[in-house]
Structures are given as structure tokens and as C-alpha cells.
C-alpha positions as CSV (number, residue, x, y, z in Angstrom):
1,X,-23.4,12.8,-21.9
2,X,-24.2,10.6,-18.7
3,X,-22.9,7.7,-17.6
4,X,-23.7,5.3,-14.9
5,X,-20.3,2.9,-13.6
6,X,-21.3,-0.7,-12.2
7,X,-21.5,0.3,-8.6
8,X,-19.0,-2.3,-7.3
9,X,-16.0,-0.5,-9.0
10,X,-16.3,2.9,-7.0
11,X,-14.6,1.4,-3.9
12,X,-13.2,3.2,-0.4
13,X,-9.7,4.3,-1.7
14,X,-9.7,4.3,-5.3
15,X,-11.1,2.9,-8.4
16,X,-11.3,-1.2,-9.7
17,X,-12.8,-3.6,-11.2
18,X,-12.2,-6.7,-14.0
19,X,-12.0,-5.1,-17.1
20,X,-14.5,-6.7,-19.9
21,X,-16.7,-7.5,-16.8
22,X,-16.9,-4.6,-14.2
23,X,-14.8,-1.7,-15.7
24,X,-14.6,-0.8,-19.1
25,X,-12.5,2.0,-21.8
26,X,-15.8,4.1,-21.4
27,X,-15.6,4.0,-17.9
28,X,-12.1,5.2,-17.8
29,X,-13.1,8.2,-20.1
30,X,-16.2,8.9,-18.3
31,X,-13.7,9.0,-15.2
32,X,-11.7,12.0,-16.7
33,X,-14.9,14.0,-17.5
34,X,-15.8,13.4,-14.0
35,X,-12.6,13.3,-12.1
36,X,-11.6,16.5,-14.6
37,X,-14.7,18.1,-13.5
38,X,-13.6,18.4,-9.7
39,X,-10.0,19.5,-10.6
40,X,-10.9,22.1,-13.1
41,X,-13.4,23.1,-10.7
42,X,-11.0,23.5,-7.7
43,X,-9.0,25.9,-10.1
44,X,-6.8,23.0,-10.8
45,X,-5.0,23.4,-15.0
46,X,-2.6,20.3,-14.9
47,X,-2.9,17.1,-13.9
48,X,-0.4,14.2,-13.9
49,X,-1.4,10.8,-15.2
50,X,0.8,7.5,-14.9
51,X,0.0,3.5,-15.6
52,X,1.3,0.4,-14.5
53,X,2.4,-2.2,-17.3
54,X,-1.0,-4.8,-17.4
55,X,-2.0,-5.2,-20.2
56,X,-5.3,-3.0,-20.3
57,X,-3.6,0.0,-19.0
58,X,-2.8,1.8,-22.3
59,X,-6.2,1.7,-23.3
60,X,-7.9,2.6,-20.3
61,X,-5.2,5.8,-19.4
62,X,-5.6,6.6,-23.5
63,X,-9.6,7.3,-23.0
64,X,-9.2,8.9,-19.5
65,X,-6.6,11.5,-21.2
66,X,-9.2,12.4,-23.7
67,X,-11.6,12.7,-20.8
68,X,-9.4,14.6,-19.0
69,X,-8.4,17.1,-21.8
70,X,-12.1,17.7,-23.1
71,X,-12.4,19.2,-19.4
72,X,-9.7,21.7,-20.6
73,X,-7.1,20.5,-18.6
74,X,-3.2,20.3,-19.4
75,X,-2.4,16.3,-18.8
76,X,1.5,15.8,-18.5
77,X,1.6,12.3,-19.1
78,X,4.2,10.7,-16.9
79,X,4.3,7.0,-18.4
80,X,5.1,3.9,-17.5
81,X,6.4,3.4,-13.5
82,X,5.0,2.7,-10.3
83,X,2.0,4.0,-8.8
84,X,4.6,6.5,-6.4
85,X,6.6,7.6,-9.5
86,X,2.8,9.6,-10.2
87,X,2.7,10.4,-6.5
88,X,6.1,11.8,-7.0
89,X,5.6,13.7,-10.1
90,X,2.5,15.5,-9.0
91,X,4.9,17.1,-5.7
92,X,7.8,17.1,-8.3
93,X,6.2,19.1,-11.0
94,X,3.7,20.9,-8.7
95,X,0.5,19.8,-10.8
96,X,-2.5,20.1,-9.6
97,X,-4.0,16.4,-9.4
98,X,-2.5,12.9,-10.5
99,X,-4.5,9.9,-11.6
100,X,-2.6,6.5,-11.9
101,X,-4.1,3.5,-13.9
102,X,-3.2,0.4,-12.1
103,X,-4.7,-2.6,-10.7
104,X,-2.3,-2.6,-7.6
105,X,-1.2,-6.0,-6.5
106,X,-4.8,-7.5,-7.9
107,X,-5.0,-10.0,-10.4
108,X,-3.8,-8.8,-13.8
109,X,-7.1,-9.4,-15.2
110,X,-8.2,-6.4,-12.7
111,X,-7.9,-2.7,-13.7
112,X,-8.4,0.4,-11.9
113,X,-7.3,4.2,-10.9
114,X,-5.6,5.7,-7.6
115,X,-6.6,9.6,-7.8
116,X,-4.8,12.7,-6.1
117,X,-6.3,16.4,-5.4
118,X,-3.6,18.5,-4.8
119,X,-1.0,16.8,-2.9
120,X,-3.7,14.7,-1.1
121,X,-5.5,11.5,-1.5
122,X,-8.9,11.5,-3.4
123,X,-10.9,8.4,-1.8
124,X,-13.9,7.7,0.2
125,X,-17.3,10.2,0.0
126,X,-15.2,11.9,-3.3
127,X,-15.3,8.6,-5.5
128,X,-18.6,8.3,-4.3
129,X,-19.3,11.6,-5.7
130,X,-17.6,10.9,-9.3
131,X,-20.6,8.3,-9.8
132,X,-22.8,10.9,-9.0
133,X,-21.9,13.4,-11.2
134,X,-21.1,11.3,-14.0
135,X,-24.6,9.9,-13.9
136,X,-26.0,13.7,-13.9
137,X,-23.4,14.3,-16.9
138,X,-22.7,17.2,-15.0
139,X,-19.5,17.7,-16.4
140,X,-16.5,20.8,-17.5
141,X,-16.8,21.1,-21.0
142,X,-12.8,22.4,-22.6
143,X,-9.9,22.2,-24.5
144,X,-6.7,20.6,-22.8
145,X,-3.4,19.9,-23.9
146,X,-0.9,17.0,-23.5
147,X,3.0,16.0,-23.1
148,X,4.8,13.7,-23.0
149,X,7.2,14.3,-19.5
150,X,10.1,12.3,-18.3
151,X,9.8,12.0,-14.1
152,X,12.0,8.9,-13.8
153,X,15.2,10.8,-13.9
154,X,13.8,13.1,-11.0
155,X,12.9,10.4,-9.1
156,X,15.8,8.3,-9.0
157,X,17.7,10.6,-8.6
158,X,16.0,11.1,-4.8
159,X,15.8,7.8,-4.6
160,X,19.3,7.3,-4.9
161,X,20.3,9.9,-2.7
162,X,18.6,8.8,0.5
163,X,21.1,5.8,0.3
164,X,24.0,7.5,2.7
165,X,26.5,4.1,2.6
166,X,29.9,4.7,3.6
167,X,30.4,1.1,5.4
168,X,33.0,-1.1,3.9
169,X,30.4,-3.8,3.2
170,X,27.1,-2.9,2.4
171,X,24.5,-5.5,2.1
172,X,23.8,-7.7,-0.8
173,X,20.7,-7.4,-2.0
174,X,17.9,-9.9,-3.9
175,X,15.5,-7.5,-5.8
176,X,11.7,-8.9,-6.7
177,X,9.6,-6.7,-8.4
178,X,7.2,-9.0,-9.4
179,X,7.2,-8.0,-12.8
180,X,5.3,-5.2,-12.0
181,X,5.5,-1.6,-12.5
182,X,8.8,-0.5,-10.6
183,X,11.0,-3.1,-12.9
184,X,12.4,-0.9,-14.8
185,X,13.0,2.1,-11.6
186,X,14.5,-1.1,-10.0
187,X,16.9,-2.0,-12.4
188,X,18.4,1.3,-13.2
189,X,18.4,2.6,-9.4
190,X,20.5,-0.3,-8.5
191,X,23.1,0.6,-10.6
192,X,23.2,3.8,-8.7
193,X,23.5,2.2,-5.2
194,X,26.5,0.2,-3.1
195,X,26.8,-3.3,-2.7
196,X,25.9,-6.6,-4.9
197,X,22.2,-6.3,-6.2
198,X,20.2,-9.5,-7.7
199,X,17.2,-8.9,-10.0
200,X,14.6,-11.5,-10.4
201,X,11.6,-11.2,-12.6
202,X,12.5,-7.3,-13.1
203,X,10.9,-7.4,-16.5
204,X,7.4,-5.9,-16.4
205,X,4.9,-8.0,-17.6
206,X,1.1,-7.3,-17.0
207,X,0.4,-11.1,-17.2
208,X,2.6,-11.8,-14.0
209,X,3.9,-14.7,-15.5
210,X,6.2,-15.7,-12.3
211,X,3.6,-15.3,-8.9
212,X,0.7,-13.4,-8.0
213,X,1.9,-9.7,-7.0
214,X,1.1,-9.6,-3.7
215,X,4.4,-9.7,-1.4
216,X,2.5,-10.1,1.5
217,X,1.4,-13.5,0.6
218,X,4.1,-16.0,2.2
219,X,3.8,-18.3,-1.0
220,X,5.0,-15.1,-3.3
221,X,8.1,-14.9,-1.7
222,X,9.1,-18.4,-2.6
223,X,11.1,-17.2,-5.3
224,X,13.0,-15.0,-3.4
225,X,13.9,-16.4,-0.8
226,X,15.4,-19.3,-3.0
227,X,17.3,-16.3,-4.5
228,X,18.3,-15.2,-1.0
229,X,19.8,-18.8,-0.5
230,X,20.9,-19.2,-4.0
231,X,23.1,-15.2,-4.0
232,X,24.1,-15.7,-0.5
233,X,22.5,-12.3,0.1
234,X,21.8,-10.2,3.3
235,X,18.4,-9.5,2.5
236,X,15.5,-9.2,0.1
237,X,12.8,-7.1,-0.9
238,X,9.6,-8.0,-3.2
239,X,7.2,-5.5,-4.8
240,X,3.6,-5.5,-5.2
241,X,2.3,-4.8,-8.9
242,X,2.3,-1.3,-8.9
243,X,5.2,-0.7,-6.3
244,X,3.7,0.8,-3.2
245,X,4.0,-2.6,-1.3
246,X,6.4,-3.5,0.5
247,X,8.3,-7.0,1.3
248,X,11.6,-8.6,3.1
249,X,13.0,-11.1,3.9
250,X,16.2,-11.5,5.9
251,X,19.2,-13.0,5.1
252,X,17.8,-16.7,7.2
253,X,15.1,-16.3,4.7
254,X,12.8,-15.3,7.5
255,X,9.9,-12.8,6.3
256,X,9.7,-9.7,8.2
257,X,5.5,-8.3,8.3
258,X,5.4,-4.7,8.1
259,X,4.9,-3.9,11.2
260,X,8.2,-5.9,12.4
261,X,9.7,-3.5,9.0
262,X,8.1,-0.4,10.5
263,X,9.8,-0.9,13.9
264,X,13.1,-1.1,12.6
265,X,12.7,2.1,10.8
266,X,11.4,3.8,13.2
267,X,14.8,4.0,15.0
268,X,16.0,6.4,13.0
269,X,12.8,8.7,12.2
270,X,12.6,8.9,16.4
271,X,16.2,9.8,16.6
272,X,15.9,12.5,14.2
273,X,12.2,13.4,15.4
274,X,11.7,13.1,19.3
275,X,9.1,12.6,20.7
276,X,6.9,12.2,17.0
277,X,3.3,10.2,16.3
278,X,4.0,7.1,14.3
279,X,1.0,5.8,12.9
280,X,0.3,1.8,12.3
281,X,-3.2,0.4,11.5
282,X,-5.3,-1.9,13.6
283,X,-3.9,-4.9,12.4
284,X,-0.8,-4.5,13.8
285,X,1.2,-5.8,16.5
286,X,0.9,-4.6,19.8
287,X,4.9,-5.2,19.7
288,X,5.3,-2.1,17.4
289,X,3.4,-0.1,19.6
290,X,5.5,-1.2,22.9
291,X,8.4,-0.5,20.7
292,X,7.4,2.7,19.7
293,X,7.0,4.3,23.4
294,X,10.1,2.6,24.2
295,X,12.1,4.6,21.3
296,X,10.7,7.5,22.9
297,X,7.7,8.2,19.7
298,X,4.0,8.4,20.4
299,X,2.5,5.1,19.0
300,X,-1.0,5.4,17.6
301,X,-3.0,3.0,15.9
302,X,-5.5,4.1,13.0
303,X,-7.9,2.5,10.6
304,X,-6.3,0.4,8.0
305,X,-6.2,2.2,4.4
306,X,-3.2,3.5,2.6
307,X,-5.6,6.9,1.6
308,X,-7.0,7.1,5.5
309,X,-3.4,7.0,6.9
310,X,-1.9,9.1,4.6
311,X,-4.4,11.1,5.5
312,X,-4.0,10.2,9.6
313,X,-0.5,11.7,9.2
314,X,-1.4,15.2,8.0
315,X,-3.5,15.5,11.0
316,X,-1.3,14.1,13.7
317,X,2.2,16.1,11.6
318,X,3.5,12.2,11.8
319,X,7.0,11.4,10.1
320,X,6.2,7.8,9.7
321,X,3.6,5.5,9.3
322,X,2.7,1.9,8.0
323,X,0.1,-0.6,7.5
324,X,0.4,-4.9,7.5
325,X,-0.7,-4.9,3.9
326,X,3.3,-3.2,3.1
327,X,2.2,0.2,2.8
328,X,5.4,2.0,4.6
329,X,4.7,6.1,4.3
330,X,7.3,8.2,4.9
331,X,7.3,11.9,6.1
332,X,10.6,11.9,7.1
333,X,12.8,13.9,4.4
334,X,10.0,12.4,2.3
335,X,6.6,13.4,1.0
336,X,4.3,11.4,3.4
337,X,3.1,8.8,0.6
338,X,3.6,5.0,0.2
339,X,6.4,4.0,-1.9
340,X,7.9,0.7,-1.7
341,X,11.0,1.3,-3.8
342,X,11.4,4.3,-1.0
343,X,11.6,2.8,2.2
344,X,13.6,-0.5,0.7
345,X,16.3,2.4,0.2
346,X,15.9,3.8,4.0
347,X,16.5,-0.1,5.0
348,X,19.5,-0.4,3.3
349,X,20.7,3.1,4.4
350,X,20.0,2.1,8.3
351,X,21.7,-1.6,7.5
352,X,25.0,-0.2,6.2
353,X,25.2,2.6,9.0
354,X,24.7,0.4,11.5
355,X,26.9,-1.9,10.4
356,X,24.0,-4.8,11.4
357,X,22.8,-7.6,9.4
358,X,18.8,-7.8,8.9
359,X,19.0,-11.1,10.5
360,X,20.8,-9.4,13.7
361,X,18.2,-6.7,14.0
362,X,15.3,-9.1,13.6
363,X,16.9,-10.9,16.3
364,X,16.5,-8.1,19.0
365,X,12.7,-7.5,17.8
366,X,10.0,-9.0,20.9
367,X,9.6,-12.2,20.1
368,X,5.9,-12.7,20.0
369,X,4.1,-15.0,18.0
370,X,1.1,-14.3,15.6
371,X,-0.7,-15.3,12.6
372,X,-0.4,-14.4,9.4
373,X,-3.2,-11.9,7.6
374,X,-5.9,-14.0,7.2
375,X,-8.8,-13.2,4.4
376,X,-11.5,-14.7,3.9
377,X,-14.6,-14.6,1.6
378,X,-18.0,-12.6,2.8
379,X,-20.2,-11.2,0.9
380,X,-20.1,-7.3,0.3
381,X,-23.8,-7.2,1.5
382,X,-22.8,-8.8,4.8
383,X,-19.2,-8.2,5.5
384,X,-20.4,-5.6,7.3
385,X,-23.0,-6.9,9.0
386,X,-21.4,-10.0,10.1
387,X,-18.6,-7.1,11.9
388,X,-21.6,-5.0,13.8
389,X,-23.0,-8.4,15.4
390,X,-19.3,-8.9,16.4
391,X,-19.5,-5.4,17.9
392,X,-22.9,-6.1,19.9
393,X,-22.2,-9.5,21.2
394,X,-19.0,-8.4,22.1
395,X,-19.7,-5.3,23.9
396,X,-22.8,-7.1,25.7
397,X,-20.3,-9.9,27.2
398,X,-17.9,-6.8,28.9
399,X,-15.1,-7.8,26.3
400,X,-11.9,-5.2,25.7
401,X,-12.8,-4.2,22.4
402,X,-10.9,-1.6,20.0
403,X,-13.6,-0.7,17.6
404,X,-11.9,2.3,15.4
405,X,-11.4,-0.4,12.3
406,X,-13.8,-3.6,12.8
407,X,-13.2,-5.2,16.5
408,X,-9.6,-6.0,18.0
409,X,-10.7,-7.6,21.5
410,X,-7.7,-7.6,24.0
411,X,-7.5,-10.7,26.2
412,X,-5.1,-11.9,29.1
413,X,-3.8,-14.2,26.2
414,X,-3.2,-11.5,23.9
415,X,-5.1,-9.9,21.2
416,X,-7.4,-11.1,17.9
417,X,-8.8,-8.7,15.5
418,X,-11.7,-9.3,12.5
419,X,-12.6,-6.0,10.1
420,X,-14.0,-6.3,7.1
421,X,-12.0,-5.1,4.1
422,X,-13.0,-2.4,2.0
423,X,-12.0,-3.0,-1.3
424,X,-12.7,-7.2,-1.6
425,X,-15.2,-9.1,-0.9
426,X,-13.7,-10.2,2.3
427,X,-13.0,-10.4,6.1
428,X,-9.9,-10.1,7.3
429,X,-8.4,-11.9,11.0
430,X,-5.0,-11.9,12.4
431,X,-4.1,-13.0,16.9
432,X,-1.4,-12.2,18.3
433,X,-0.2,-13.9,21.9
434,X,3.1,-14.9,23.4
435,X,3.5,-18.6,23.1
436,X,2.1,-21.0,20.6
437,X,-1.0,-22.1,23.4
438,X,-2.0,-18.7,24.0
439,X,-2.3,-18.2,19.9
440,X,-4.4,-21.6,19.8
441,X,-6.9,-20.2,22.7
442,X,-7.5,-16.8,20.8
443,X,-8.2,-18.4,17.3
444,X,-10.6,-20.5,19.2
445,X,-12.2,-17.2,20.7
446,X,-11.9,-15.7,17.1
447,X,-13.7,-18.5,15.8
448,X,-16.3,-18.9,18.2
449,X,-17.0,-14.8,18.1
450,X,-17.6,-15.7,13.8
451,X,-19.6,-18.8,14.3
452,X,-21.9,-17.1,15.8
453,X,-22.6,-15.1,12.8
454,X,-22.6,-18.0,10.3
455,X,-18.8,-17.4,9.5
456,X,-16.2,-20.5,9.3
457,X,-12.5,-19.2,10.3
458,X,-10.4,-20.9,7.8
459,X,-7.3,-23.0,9.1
């Protein structure tokens, strides 16, 4: 057997496309044969395999077991959760590779698979590779097995346990999963932790009947916050579609980006790690980084990618890292993976043993002002491009210019940043400066820099 995928589904960290359109069933058992291939090959025997709750998923992880299995290896089928409850299991049950079937916080017409070798992320050159060899039909040929294995137990169990609370009054909590993956994880660990905890839209549904599950998008936190208001809560935290996302929102209703979130928790990671790298991607604000020395930590910044700074970490031995699109990883008394559900828990732990509202703590953060993450459409076939004329004009007019992830040119108003994503069809922006003038002269610069290059900067 060979098989050839539609090229624009083997992306940078993992596997997606629109199902009926770019990814089909047959691509998802052709995926096992291949995947399979490369673990059985390694010497791996079991492999973990989890899916979110869209609608597609139990076909598409039905025909990648079989794939999986005709490669002759043992699947322990993990079920229904978020994409970290499969991250979990494969440390948990010490298998030898994990595949998830999720879309992530796409569109629940979108599909598509996260993959882990051992303990570590599959992405990059090794997708690449899959369509490769599944084109050769160069695949294992054997006879696998596979159970049925309960994990959530397990895993709420840690959850649960990083929670510490011995305050009086713990903060009340507003809970939005999204109706995504963790809804059900949600709703029974809260039952397990202190203080008053509000669920909205808990249920999973693959249709995402209530907002798009994106918690990074101001207008998806609508909901919340009016829950926030509604519960008189301290604080609230939203959830991306398959639970590796992170959002909050104070008790003012005021969002908190991640890298605002990441500087709060490092506080504790530096206290119990002196001295340690913590790791945030390009986009982030130069605020984290100042605040990160300050604490006493060694602030580095890395390409954006939840696989390439997961990967980041293991190199630099980091206990904590973070990225603006709500990936939190923690290697702190934790496995080094994103997991949303994970570092809500740390918050709350760190809220109640310091005794501090959210609100309070945002209020000591450096008040700097920035935009929001701003994407807009390019091409695939000249995303890229349009970021390597950036480059040249750039570095011919003497700018400052970070160029580890796209450019992030450093000016005495502060700093803009444009990279081109790697898994849409897009090009992504954010400034940063210290008063609301300074912003408006770099997104002028910004736009300029893209005009150049035929690109309109949205408002």
C-alpha cells in the first residue's frame, strides 16, 4: 500500500487539516502505518492514543488504531480527554509513543493529530518524513493488540494534588472550557479542590455551540467574564478545544496574556529553582523578561511553537516556560508539557498561599502597554517571503532586529515584531511601547516595514 496526504496537512508541529476537504479516515490510517512504522522501528511496543470530542474524531482515531496495530503494536487507548491527559498517560504508563486526534482550538470542522516519540515531541523534519514514507508504502507489517485504559483517575489525581490551599478563603473560581475536551476533567477536578467553582459550557460538544475555542481571542472570553461579574468570582480561566491553552481573567474582568500569566508563576518556580532559564517565545513582552532577571531567573526568549519550546526546555534543563498563544509548560514538579488544566491549578495554589487577589497581583505587574496578537491572512507561498524582505530591508537600514522567529525590531519607542505562523495561512504582529503615542509610532513603523512588501496591517 502507498499513500500520498494533501501536502498542506503535514504542518511544523503536528498534523491538520478540514476533514472531507484536506484530511480524510484513510489518511488517519495511513498515519498509523506510518507513524507505527517509526515507533516499532525505534523498538517502541506500546503506544498511547487519545481524542478530543469533535465530531470526526471517533472515526479518524478508529482507522489510525487499526493502522497502528497492523504495525504490531500494543495501542492502549486512553479515550476521551484533553490533548495533556495523552501527554500524561504516555509518562504515566511509560508507553512508548502517544498520538492524540484533535483539532486543537481550530474550527470544529478541522481535524488533526499531535504525535509523541518517547517522552518527546514528534514535529518538524519527522512529519515531514511520515509523508515520505507513506508515499514509498514503506511500512512495519504486524499484529497489535488493544485496551481499553482508564488515565483520568491518574491524572486528577496529580492534578488535584498540586493545589496546596490551607488559606481561609480560597478564590472563587469561573471555569470555561469551551466545550472542549477537558469538560469533563474540569468538572470532576473541581469537586476535588477548595473554594466556590462555576462551570460554564463544561459539556463537550465538537460543534462548539457557545464561541470559537480559542481563549486567546478577547471576544471568546465574553462569556466569562459576564460569569466573572455575574458569580462575583476572583478569577477565571477559559480552555482552548483540546485543553493545552490557557486563559484568565481577573476578578475586574481584566484579561491577563500569557506572558503577564507566566510572570506571575514564575515567582514561585524561581524561589524553588534559583537562578533557572525560563523560556518565553518571541512574541512576548519585554516586561517578562525584565521581570524574570529581576526574580533572579535567566530570561530567554525562543521561537514560538508549543513542540520547539518544549523542546527548548530539555536543552536549557528549564523548569518553566510559556508562549502568547496560552501554552504554559511546566517542569517544575511537572513533566515539561503544556497543560492548561495544569498551570490553572498552580494559579490557584500561588493565589491562596499568598493570600492575594489576581486583581492585586496584576496590579504590581509593569504597566506597559501593547497590542493584542494580531493575524492576518498571507499566503503560505509568501508568508515567508514577505518575512525575508522584512529581514533584508531591515538589516540594510541598521535596524535592531531579533531574527530567531521572523523579525522583532527594537526601537527607542519600544519593540514591534512580524513572523509568519507555521501552521495557518497567516502573519502574525504584536508592539509593545510604554504610553499609548509610543504604540501608535511603532504600528506605523510596523505598517510601513509591511507595505513595502504588498501587506496591509489590519486596524
Amino acid at each position: 500500500m502507498v499513500h500520498r496526504f494533501d501536502p498542506v496537512i503535514l504542518r511544523e508541529y503536528d498534523i491538520r487539516g478540514t476533514v472531507g476537504t484536506t484530511l480524510f479516515e484513510d489518511d488517519a490510517y495511513a498515519i498509523g502505518r506510518a507513524f507505527g512504522s517509526v515507533v516499532a522501528g525505534s523498538g517502541g511496543k506500546t503506544i498511547c492514543v487519545g481524542l478530543d470530542g469533535r465530531t470526526t474524531s471517533p472515526g479518524l482515531e478508529e482507522r489510525l488504531v487499526q493502522g497502528l496495530t497492523e504495525c504490531g503494536l500494543d495501542v492502549l487507548r486512553v479515550g476521551l480527554g484533553p490533548t495533556p491527559l495523552l501527554y500524561f498517560s504516555v509518562h504515566h504508563l511509560g508507553a512508548d509513543a502517544g498520538v492524540m486526534v484533535t483539532g486543537s482550538h481550530n474550527p470544529a470542522a478541522h481535524n488533526g493529530f499531535k504525535m509523541m516519540l518517547g517522552t518527546h515531541s514528534f514535529f518538524g523534519e519527522d512529519i515531514t518524513a511520515l509523508g515520505v514514507r507513506a508515499a514509498a508504502g514503506n511500512f512495519v507489517d504486524g499484529e497489535g493488540t488493544t485496551t481499553d485504559t482508564e488515565i483520568i483517575p491518574a491524572y486528577l489525581a496529580e492534578l488535584a494534588d498540586v493545589y496546596s490551599d490551607g488559606s481561609d478563603n480560597p478564590p472563587s473560581v469561573a471555569w470555561d472550557p469551551g466545550n472542549g475536551a477537558a469538560g469533563d476533567v474540569v468538572t470532576a477536578l473541581v469537586k476535588r479542590l477548595p473554594g466556590r467553582h462555576v462551570l460554564i459550557n463544561e459539556v463537550i460538544d465538537g460543534t462548539f455551540p457557545a464561541h470559537h475555542p480559542d481563549p486567546t481571542m478577547p471576544e471568546n472570553l465574553e462569556q466569562l467574564q459576564k460569569a466573572i461579574a455575574d458569580n462575583k468570582c476572583d478569577l477565571g480561566i477559559a480552555l482552548d478545544g483540546d485543553g493545552d491553552r490557557i486563559g484568565v481573567i481577573d476578578g475586574q474582568g481584566r484579561i491577563l496574556w500569557s506572558d503577564q500569566l507566566l510572570a506571575l508563576l514564575a515567582r514561585d518556580v524561581l524561589q524553588a529553582n534559583p537562578g533557572a532559564p525560563v523560556i518565553a517565545d518571541v512574541k512576548s513582552s519585554s516586561a517578562l523578561f525584565g521581570e524574570i532577571a529581576r526574580l533572579g531567573g535567566r530570561p530567554i526568549m525562543w521561537r514560538t511553537g508549543h513542540s520547539l519550546i518544549k523542546s527548548k526546555m530539555a536543552e536549557e534543563n528549564a523548569p518553566l516556560a510559556g508562549e502568547m498563544s496560552g501554552h504554559i509548560f511546566f517542569a517544575d514538579r511537572y513533566y515539561g508539557f503544556d497543560d492548561a488544566v495544569y498551570a490553572g491549578v498552580r494559579l490557584l495554589d500561588h493565589l491562596a498561599r499568598t493570600g492575594m487577589s489576581l486583581a492585586a497581583l496584576y496590579d504590581e505587574l509593569p504597566g506597559l502597554v501593547n497590542t493584542p496578537e494580531l493575524r492576518f491572512d498571507c499566503p503560505d507561498d509568501r508568508k515567508f517571503d514577505v518575512i525575508k524582505e522584512l529581514q533584508a530591508r531591515l538589516a540594510a537600514s541598521g535596524a535592531d532586529v531579533n531574527d530567531i522567529d521572523g523579525v522583532r525590531v527594537t526601537t527607542p519607542d519600544g519593540w514591534w515584531l512580524v513572523r509568519a505562523s507555521n501552521t495557518q495561512a497567516v502573519l502574525v504582529a504584536r508592539a509593545e511601547a510604554e504610553n499609548e503615542t509610543a504604540l501608535a509610532a511603532l504600528k506605523s513603523e510596523m505598517a510601513a516595514a509591511l507595505a513595502a512588501s504588498g501587506v496591509e496591517l489590519p486596524d
